[in-house]
Residue, then its C-alpha position, 0 to 999 in steps of 0.5 A: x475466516x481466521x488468519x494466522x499470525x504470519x499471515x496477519x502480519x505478512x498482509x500487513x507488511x505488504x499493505x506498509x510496504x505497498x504505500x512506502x513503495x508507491x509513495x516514493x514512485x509517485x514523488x519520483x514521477x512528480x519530478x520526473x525530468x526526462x521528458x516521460x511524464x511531462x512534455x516540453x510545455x509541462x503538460x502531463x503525458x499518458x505515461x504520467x497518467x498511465x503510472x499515476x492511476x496505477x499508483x492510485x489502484x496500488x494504494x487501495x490494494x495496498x490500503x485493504x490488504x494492511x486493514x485486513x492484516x491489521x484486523x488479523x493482528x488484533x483479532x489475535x492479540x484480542x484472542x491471546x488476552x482472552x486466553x490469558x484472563x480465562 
């Protein structure tokens, strides 16, 4: 299957954006101090874990559709050069 440019670079926006995003939301968690994702004691509570593991499912989403814009991207670029020489 061959992707579009757009589309090579949109995928791979989306899997850049996916990690910065999820990043980010698993550090807020982390220092979370309202009682949501640790209780009194400092355990970790089913919020926590609930949100971690969509964290996780997040970044291997967002890992796969970055590789497969990224391999858009240079199957693209590998094309234009191929063009060019010939």
């Amino acid at each position: 299957m061959r992707l579009s440019r757009a589309a090579s670079w949109f995928l791979l926006a989306f899997g850049v954006w996916s990690w910065f995003i999820w990043v980010s939301f698993v550090r807020n968690l982390w220092k979370d101090g309202s009682g949501l994702a640790f209780d009194d004691a400092g355990d970790p509570t089913t919020y926590f874990w609930v949100h971690l593991l969509l964290a996780v499912a997040s970044f291997l989403l967002g890992t796969a559709v970055g590789v497969i814009g990224l391999r858009g991207v240079r199957a693209l670029r590998r094309e234009s050069r191929a063009e060019a020489g010939a």
